[in-house]
N, C-alpha and C positions, 0 to 999 in steps of 0.2 A: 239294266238290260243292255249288255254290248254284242249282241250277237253279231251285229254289221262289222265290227270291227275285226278286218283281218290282218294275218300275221306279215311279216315285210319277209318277200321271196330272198330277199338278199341283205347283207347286209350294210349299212348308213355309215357313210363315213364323213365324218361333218367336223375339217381340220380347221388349221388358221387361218387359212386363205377365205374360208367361208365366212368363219365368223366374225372376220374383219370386211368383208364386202359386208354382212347384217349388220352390222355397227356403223359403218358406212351410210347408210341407205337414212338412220337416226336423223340428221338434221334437216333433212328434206321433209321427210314426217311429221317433223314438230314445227317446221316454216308453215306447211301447207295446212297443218292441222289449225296452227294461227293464223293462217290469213281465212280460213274457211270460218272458223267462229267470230271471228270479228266481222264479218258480211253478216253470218247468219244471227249475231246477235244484235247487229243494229238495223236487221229486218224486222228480228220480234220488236223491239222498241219501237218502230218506226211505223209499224204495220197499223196496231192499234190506235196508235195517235192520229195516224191518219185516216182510220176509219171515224172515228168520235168528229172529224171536221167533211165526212164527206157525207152525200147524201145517196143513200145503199138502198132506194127502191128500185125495183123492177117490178113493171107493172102494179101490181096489188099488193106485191110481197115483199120483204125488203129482208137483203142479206144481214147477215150477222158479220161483225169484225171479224171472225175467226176463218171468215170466208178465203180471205188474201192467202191466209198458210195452208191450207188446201189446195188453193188455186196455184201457190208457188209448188206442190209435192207435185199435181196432177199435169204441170206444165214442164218438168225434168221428166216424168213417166212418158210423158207425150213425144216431147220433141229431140230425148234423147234420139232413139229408132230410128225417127227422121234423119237427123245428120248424121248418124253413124252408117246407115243403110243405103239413104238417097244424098247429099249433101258433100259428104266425104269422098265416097266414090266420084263423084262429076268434079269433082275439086282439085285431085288425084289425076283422075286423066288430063284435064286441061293443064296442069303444073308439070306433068310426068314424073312427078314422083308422089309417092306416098303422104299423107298428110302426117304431120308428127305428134305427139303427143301434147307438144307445148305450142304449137298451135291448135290444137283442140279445146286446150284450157283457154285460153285466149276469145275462143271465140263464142265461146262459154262467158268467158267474163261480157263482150260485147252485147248476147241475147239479154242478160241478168242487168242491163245498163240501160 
């Protein structure tokens, strides 16, 4: 069923110049994509082991190890928003200019630290 898909008003012209900026763009991709699975693989590694040496009650109930990689998804949902809506803006005005992207990531790596 592709009914959503509509026709292109005009047509795509997609020369060298493009597909060489797309090819371009490739090893930034494959850095980031590496330096992101190397965090996030030595989180899953790190996560459980450190749950087996901690002591995970609360009150009468005691968490599960698997709790951390939930608590790591619900804390990027969370406090994404926040610095992009509150954080960034106040950051921006007091700098007078714009925040950039690779200070974003940056500061991303500091919360994650």
């Amino acid at each position: 069923n592709c009914t959503w898909v509509q026709e292109l008003k005009q047509e795509v012209n997609f020369g060298a110049k493009d597909a060489r900026r797309t090819f371009a763009a490739i090893p930034t991709i494959i850095v980031v994509n590496i330096a992101f699975n190397l965090c996030f693989n030595s989180m899953s590694n790190a996560f459980p082991s450190q749950a087996c040496q901690m002591d995970l009650r609360i009150g009468s109930m005691q968490l599960n190890g698997a709790f951390f990689h939930v608590a790591d998804a619900m804390a990027v949902v969370i406090f994404t928003p926040i610095f992009e809506f509150c954080l960034y803006p106040v950051i921006a005005r007091v700098k007078g200019s714009p925040v950039r992207f690779g200070q974003k990531i940056v500061a991303g790596l500091v919360m994650a630290a």
